[in-house]
N, C-alpha and C positions, 0 to 999 in steps of 0.2 A: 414636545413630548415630556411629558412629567417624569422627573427620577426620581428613585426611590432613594430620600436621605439615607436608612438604612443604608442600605445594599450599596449606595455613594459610598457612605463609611467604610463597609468591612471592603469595597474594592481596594482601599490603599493599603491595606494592611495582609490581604490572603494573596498568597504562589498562586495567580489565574494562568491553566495550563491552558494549551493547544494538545491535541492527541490525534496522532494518526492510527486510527483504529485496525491494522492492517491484517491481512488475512496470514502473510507470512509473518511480520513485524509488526510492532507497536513502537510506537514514538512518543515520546514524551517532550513538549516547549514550557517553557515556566516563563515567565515575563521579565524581565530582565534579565535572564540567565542564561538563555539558550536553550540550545538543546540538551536536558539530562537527563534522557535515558533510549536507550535502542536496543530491547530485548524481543526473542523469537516469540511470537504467539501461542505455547505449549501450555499447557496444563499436564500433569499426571495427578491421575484420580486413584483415589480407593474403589474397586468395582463395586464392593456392595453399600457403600455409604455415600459414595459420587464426592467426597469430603477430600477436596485439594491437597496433596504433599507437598508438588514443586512447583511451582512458575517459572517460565520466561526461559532464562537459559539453561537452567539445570534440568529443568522438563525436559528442552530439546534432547542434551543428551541422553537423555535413558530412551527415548524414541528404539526399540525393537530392542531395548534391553532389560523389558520390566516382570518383575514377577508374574506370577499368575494372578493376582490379586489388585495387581497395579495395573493402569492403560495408560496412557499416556498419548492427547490427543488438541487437537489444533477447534478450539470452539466456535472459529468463523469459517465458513466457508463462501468461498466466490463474495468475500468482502461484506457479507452481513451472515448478521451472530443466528448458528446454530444451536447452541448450548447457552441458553439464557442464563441459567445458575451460575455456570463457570465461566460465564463471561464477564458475570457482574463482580467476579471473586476475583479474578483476572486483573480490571480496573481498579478494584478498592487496591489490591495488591501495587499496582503500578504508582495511583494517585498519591497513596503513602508513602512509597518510596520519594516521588518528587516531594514530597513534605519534609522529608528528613534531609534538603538542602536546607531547611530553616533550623538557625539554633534554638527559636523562641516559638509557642504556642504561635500557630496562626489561625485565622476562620477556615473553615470551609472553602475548600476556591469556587471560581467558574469556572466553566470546560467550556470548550469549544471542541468539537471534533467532526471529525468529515468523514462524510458518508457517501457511497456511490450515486452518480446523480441518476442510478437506475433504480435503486430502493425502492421497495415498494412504501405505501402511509405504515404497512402494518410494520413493515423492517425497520424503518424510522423511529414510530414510535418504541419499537424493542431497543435500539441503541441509547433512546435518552433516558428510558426507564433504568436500563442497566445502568448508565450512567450516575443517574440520580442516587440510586439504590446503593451504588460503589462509596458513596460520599462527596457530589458536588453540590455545592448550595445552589448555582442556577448554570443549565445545560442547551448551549446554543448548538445548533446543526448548521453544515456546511457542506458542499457538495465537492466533493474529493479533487474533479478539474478546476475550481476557482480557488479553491485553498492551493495548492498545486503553482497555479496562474502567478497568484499574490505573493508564494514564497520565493517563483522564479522571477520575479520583480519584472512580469508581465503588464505593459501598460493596456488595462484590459478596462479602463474607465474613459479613455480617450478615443476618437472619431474614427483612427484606424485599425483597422484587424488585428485578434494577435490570433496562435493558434496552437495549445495544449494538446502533449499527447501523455496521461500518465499511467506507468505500465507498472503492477504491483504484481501479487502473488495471486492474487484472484480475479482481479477486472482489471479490464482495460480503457481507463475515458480519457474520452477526445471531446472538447470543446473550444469551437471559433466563436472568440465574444468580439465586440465592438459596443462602445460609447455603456460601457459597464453591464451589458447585461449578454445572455450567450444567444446568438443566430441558430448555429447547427449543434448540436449533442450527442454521441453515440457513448454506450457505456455495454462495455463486451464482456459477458464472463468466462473470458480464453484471455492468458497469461503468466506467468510464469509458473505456475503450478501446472497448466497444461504441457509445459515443455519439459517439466522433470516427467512427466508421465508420458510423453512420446519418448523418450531416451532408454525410459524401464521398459517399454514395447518393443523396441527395436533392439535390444538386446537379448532381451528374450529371441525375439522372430528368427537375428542375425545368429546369435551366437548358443542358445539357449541355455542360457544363463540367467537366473533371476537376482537382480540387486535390488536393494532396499530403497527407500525414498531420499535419504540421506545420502547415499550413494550416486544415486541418478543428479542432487543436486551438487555435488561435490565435482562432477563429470562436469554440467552446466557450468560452473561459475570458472573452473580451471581451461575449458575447451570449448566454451561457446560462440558460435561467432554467428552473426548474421552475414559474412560477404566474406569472401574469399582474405586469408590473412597472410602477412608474408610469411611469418615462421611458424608453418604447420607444427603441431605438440602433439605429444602421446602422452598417455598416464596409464595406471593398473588399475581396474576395476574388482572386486571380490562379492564373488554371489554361491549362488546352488546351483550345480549345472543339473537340472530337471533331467536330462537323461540316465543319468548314474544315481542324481542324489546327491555327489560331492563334493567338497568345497572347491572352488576355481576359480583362479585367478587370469585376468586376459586382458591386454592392452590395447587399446582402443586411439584413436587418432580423434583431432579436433573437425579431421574433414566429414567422420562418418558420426559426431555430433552434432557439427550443423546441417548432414543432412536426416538425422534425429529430428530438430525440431524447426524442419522448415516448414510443418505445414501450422504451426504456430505462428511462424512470422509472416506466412502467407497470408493468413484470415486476420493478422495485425492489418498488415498494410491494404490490404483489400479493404476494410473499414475506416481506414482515411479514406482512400479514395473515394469511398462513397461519401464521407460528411464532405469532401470537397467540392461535390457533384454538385452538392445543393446549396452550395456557398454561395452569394451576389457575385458577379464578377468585378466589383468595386474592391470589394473587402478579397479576393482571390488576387488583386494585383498589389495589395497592401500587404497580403502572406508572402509573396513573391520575395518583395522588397526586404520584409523583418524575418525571412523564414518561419519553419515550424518547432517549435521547442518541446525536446523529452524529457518528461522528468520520472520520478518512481524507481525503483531497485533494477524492474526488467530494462531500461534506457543504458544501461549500463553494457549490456550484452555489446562483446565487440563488432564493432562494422556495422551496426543497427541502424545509425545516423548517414553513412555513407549508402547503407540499404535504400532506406526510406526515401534519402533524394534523389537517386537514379529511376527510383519508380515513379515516384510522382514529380518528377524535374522542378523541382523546390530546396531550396537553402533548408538544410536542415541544423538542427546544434544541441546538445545537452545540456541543461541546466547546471550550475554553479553545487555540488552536493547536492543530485539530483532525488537522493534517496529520502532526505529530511524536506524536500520541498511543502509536504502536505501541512507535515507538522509545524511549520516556520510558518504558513501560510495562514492553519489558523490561529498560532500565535499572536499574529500579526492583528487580528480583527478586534482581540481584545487591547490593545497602545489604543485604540478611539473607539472603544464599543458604539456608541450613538450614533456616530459617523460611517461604520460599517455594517450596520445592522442588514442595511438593502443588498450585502451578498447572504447573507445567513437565507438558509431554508422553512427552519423550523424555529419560531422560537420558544419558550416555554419558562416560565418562572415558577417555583414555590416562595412561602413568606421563608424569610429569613432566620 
């Protein structure tokens, strides 16, 4: 493969990040550095100009606090970009920040970033366009369970089975690779954002009471659990009680959370199952042996792991900082670009 002296050059000298493009999160990896940045996917727009205020975290905050003139709103949905403009504004935003770890002019970097491996060509090509657009000199694609794979130091190049499950704010993928390349693939658009929106449902239904999305996730991450916990918890919730009108405050338990968003974790685990259906039974006694590994923000949900292997009576486990998995993942691709090229999806250069 011929390299381009160029682009050899400005590689030793430009911040080439990894980014997990994420529907709740963005992730920021820099190559020697780590990971420097894990800010919320917000925008707040001007409504009649669509001309960005805030990013990232400050966005988040004004979430149902914005004037009449401001929205303030999430550009990806179910893990590929909805809002091309302020996706692309989003990333320049982000990329610069990672820039300002350097005290000296640097090139352009490369990106790498991961995409769901259900994407369609056209969602694809919208993330490396924004990409480009943002300020990368050259934008490689990766599919969100192998970056995922590679960040949880998955031996997913070797003769035996491994088997990803990575659970984000908008998708859910699951892939069993063997000997570097993947056997079975599901990629689900139900997760964690499905389960803040069952919790707003049953509050409503239960209680009728309306809470914000902020709210509903505040409930999840304090009281969620996939499997029964020993020390049940309560907390106050605060909404509109729809029948008055008036504000209300009312305490809720972690038992009538996780039965909030069990039909979340139901059509979770119901989708292993099925990629496990179609597994070899070779590589099904190699999962046996290494279990199944979760990674993503929603792995985190308590009892999810202990969920997971009663059902499908397999060794289950969490990844090491399972949240930065994707982004460390494609990090990871660019330490030997030439050598990992064969996980990349899409690849795609401009001249330098």
């Amino acid at each position: 493969m011929t390299i381009n002296p160029l682009n050899w050059l400005l590689g030793l000298f430009s911040l080439d990040i990894g980014i997990d493009l994420g529907t709740a999160n963005t992730l920021v990896h820099v190559r020697g550095k780590g990971i420097v940045l894990n800010e919320p996917s917000w925008v707040a727009i001007e409504k009649r100009t669509k001309r960005p205020l805030y990013i990232g975290a400050e966005a988040k905050e004004m979430v149902g606090r914005t004037p009449a003139n401001v929205v303030a709103l999430r550009p990806l949905r179910d893990g590929v970009i909805s809002e091309f403009d302020i996706t692309e504004a989003m990333l320049e935003y982000f990329i610069g920040k990672a820039h300002e770890q350097s005290v000296a002019p640097v090139p352009r970097p490369r990106v790498v970033i991961g995409i769901p491996s259900g994407a369609t060509e056209v969602e694809r090509r919208a993330v490396f366009d924004a990409t480009m657009a943002a300020g990368a000199r050259e934008t490689f694609l990766i599919e969100e369970p192998t970056a995922a794979a590679l960040g949880a130091n998955l031996p997913i190049g070797e003769i035996g089975g491994s088997m990803i499950v990575d659970i984000g704010g908008g998708t859910t993928e699951v892939a069993i690779y063997s000997l570097g390349g993947i056997v079975v693939s599901r990629s689900l658009r139900v997760a964690g954002d499905e389960m803040d929106q069952e919790i707003i449902a049953y509050i409503r239904n239960k209680y009728n009471l309306l809470i914000g999305e902020r709210m509903a996730e505040r409930a999840k991450l304090a009281l969620g659990s996939a499997f029964p916990i020993k020390d049940e918890r309560t907390m106050t919730l605060r909404g509109r009680n729809l029948v008055s009108g008036l504000p209300e405050a009312i305490e809720v338990s972690s038992i009538e959370i996780r039965e909030a968003i069990s039909g979340t974790v139901k059509v979770i685990i119901e989708t292993l199952r099925d990629a496990i259906d179609e597994t070899p039974p070779e590589i099904i006694a190699d999962l046996m042996e290494v279990g199944i590994c979760l990674a993503g923000g929603g792995s985190q949900l308590r009892g999810l792991d202990k969920r997971v292997s009663d059902e499908l009576n397999m060794r289950v486990w969490v990844a090491d900082d399972p949240m930065t998995c994707v982004a460390r993942g494609a990090g990871l691709i660019l330490d030997n670009l030439e050598v990992n090229r064969r996980h990349l999806v899409t690849t795609a250069r401009t001249p330098a």
